[in-house]
Each structure stands twice: as C-alpha cells, then as structure tokens.
C-alpha positions, 0 to 999 in steps of 0.5 A: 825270138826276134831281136831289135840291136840299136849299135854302131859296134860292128861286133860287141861280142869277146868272141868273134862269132858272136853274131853266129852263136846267137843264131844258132840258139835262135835268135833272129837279131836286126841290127841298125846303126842309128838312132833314126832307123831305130825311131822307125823300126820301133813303132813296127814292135817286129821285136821281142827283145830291144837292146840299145847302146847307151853311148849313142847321141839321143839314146835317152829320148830313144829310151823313153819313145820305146818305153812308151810304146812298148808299155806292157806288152812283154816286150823287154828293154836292154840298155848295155854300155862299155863307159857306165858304172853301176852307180849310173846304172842304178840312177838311170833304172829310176828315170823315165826311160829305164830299161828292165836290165843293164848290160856291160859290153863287149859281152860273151854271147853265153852271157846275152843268152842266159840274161835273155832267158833269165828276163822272160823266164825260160831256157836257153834251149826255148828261146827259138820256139820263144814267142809273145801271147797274143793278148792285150798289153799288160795281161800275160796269157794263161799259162798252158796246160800241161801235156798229160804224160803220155800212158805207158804200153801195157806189157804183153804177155810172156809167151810160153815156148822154149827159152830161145825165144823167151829170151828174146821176148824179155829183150824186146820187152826191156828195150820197150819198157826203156823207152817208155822210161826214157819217154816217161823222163823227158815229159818229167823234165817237161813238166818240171819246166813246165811247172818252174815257168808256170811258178814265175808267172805267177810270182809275176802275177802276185807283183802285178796284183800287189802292184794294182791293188796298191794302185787301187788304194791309191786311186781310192785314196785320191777319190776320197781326196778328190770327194772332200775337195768336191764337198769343200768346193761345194761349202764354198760355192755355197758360201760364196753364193750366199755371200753373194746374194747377202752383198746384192742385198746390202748394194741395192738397200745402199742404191736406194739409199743413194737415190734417196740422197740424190733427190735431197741432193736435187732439192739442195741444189735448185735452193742453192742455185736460187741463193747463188743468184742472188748472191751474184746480184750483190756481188755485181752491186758490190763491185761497182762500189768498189770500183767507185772507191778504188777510184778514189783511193787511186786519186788520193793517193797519186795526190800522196805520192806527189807531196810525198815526192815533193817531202823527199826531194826537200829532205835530200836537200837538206840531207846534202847541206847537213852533209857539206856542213859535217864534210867542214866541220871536219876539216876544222877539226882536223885543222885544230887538231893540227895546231893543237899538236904543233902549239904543244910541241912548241910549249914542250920545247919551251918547258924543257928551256924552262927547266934547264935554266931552273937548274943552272939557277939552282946550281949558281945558288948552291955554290960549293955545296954538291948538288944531289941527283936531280928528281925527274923534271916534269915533261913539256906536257906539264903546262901544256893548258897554260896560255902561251903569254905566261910561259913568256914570264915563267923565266923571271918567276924561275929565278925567285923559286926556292931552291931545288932541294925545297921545290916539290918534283912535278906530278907526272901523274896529272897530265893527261896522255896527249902532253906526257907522250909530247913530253917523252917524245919531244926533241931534247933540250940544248944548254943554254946560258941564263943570259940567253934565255930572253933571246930563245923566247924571243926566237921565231919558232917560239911564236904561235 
C-alpha cells in the first residue's frame, strides 16, 4: 500500500523504528514537509493512504483541495494531531474538508496499522498486497470470486504385503492426509476472510445504496419543486402576458382618446388665438387712455403737492407762534405762582402778628382771672384769600373782639392745602408789644 504522510515531524512514532515497522508490513510511505509539496504530490493520486498534520500552516485549504480530488475513488483521508481535543475532532468531521478518520500523535506503528486496515476493511497481513480496483470513482469493484477449495487427493489403495511396509505406507499416507488438512484449513481461513470482506462490502454497498436512493427521493423532491415553480412561472408569464396585452389595449384606447383631445385642443387654440388678438387691440387702445389720465393726474397732483407744500409751510408757522406763545404763557405762570407763594408768606406771618396781639388783648381783659389753654389758632393760611389793604385793618378790629373765651376757634378745616401747609411751615411769630403793632404793618417786609 502506497502512503502519502504530510509532516514536518521527523518521527511521530513512540517507537523510534517506526518508520521501519511500517515498512515491513508493506507500506510504502512518501513523506513531504510542506504543505506546497503536498499541493503537488496530491494531483499525481500515487497514493492509497493520505495522512495530513493538522498543526501545519494551510491544512485546511489542503484538506478541502484533497477531498475534492480524492472524490470517491477509495482513496482514504487521515487527519492526525497532537493539540486537538475530540470535540475539535467532531466539529471538523462536519466541514468541507473531514477526513474519513482522526488520529492523535505521537502513535505506536501497531496503532497506524490496525486503524489502516480497519478503514479499508482488511488484515494487517494484506495490506502489502493491498491495492485499489480499477474502475470508475465511486463504484467499488466486485468482489472477486472465491478460489474454489482445492480437491483433496483420493486415498491410494492399501497395498497388500508384509506389515514393514504397510506401516510405512499408512505414515505416507497420514503425512499426506495432514497436509491436505492443513491445505484444507488455510483455504478455510481464506475463504472466512475472504467472506468477512466480501460482507463489509456489501454493508458498504447497502450505505451507498441507502445513500443514492435517498438522494433520489431528494433529487425527485426537488424535481416536483422545481415542476411547480415552472407551472407557477408559467401562470405567471400568462398572467403577466395577459396583462400586458389588456395595459396595450387600454393605452392605445387612452392614445386615441389623447389624439382626439389634441384635435379639440388644436381648434381651441386657433379660436383662442383669434380672441387673444383682439383682446391686444384693446389692451393697446386702453393703454393710450390710460397714458393720457395718468398724464393728467400726474399734473393734478403736482399742482396738489404745491398747495399742499404751501398749507404746510403756513401751518408750521403757526405751529412756531402757538408754541412761542405757550413758552410765555409759561413763564407768567411760573412768575405768578412765585408770587403767589411769596404774597402767602407774607399774609401768614401777618396772621400770625395778628393772632399774638389778639391774645395780649384777651389777656389785659381778662385780668386776675387765669386764662385757660388757648384753643389752636388758626395758621396764616386762614385769610390767605383776603386783600392785603384789610389785613392792614384787622388790628383795630382785633381790639373790639369779644373775649377769647366767647370767640369761636377758626376752622382749619376750610383752608385749602397751599395755606394750611403755609400756616404749619411758616417761620414762628416774635412777641411783640400791642403799642408796636402799627410799626410791623408798617414794616418794609409787610409790603407786596
């Protein structure tokens, strides 16, 4: 049996004479150290037997490149390791590139034997007479007949003579009949080989047939598939054909119809082309009277503009007077208020004198008698609408008033705020004698 070994280890054997155990149950092994001179080697198919490293850089290409040429020939694949667990194992038996088994290395040789004669189904002792049918890939050749068991010898007859040599006769022929046996029982064991092997093949031809009957329920199942979707494409082409000519049809009624519209179109263009005409012929006439208006309305109002200039220069110059006007009507209002403010000064203090003589009069009158608190004296404010000429009088008039205790207090309540705030906030009243009451009226200061 002729061996193709893909490995960089030098010896991936326990026993160090590996290499040599293998050659002597006859197998022939080529090793090669790289991947690229087994990408050669492969195509050559000089092999029966193809193991492969799987710690080598590209074994997975490698793998699938050989699967694909090895097909089903009845070449066999091994993929061994020293790294991989049997769970890798598994997962890669399910890939593109499985091998028909997997191997753990370093190995004992015996181990290699038995596995190579266990995955093409024979002896150890036959694998060096081992060698591929010659027929096409995928179809194992039939196996061979059986050698008829060769006849045994028919027995001589015993001689007749003296015993010497009747013994000697029955020895030559026990030693013939033993080796008949012996013949007898090497083609047994043959043919008992012969038979075990003939019974993998035909498990293995039972697999393939289950195998290709169930890939010709598959292969019919997916002509039926393929049947409807061709009878389902075909209602559609004919449904879409149909629907094609019933969208030609309905397009050329809708063109005729379009061509028809066009014609109207045409004829209601031409009438509108007639009108449009003549509506430009008054659209021009119209612009000229309207030219002519706007020419006369542009005059008219240039001649309004004008008065209106003029109206509006003559209106802002009585708008400056009005205001000059109002500017003094302001200042005299200040002014008066000014004297107003000094004229009720003025009567406050006068009030106040007023008021003091009142009481040394009311006190001379009263004489022994104590006089009793005075009731609040009514501010300046009081006869702050009274003429100044009757204040000038008010003294003499003072002195015939009834007594303090029979006047009426003044009512605060009926000056307005100007003269009570005067009255509060005036400066306070210096005594004076009631003989020099004239010469305070007389005073400078008393004046307007």
């Amino acid at each position: 049996m002729r061996v193709l070994w893909v490995d960089a280890d030098g010896n991936p054997f326990t026993d160090p004479s590996g290499w040599r155990v293998l050659e002597d149950f006859g197998l022939q092994v080529k090793r090669v150290t790289s991947i690229a001179e087994a990408q050669k080697e492969i195509p050559k198919k000089n092999f029966e037997l193809l193991l492969i490293r799987a710690e080598l850089q590209g074994t997975p290409s490698l793998l699938v490149q050989a699967r694909k040429l090895i097909g089903k020939s009845g070449r066999k694949l091994v993929l061994a390791s020293s790294e991989w667990s049997k769970e890798q194992f598994k997962a890669h038996s399910k890939t593109d590139g499985a091998a028909h088994r997997y191997a753990r290395i370093p190995m004992p040789p015996e181990g290699l034997l038995n596995l190579v004669a266990d995955l093409f189904g024979c002896t150890v002792e036959e694998l060096a007479d081992f060698d591929l049918p010659e027929q096409g890939e995928g179809i194992p050749a039939p196996a061979a007949p059986a050698p008829a068991p060769k006849k045994l010898r028919k027995a001589a007859p015993l001689p007749t003579g003296d015993s010497g040599s009747d013994l000697e006769v029955l020895r030559k022929y026990l030693s013939i009949r033993e080796e008949q046996l012996e013949l007898a029982e090497g083609e047994r064991t043959e043919l008992s080989r012969e038979n075990e092997r003939l019974q993998k093949e035909a498990h293995q031809l039972q697999l393939r047939l289950r195998e290709f009957e169930h890939t010709q329920d598959e292969l019919a199942k997916k002509l039926e598939q393929m049947e409807e979707a061709k009878s389902e494409a075909d209602r559609k082409a004919m449904s879409a054909q149909e629907e094609g000519e019933r969208a030609n049809r309905i397009q050329n009624e809708r063109i005729k119809g379009l061509e028809a519209q066009v014609g109207d179109a045409d004829d209601k263009y031409e009438s509108l082309r007639g009108r449009v005409r003549k509506d430009i012929r008054k659209i021009r006439e119209n612009e000229r009277d309207l030219e002519a208006r706007l020419e006369l309305a542009r005059k008219d109002s240039e001649t309004l503009m004008q008065a209106r200039d003029q109206k509006v220069i003559e209106l802002q110059r009585k708008i400056d007077a009005l205001e000059f006007d109002l500017d003094q009507v302001q200042d005299s209002r200040v002014q008066a208020q000014m004297e107003a403010e000094r004229y009720l000064a003025k009567l406050s203090r006068v009030s106040r004198a007023l008021q003091i003589a009142n009481s040394m009069i009311d006190d001379d009158r009263a004489g022994e008698a104590e006089l009793e608190e005075l009731e609040p004296v009514a501010g300046g404010a009081a006869n702050a609408e009274e003429p100044v000429a009757e204040a000038a009088h008010a003294a003499p008039a003072a002195a015939e008033a009834p007594p303090a205790e029979e006047a009426a207090p003044a009512d605060e309540s009926n000056l307005s705020p100007e003269l009570s705030a005067l009255a509060n906030e005036g400066e306070p009243t210096q005594m004076i004698q009631p003989g020099e009451v004239p010469k305070a009226e007389g005073e400078p200061g008393s004046s307007s």
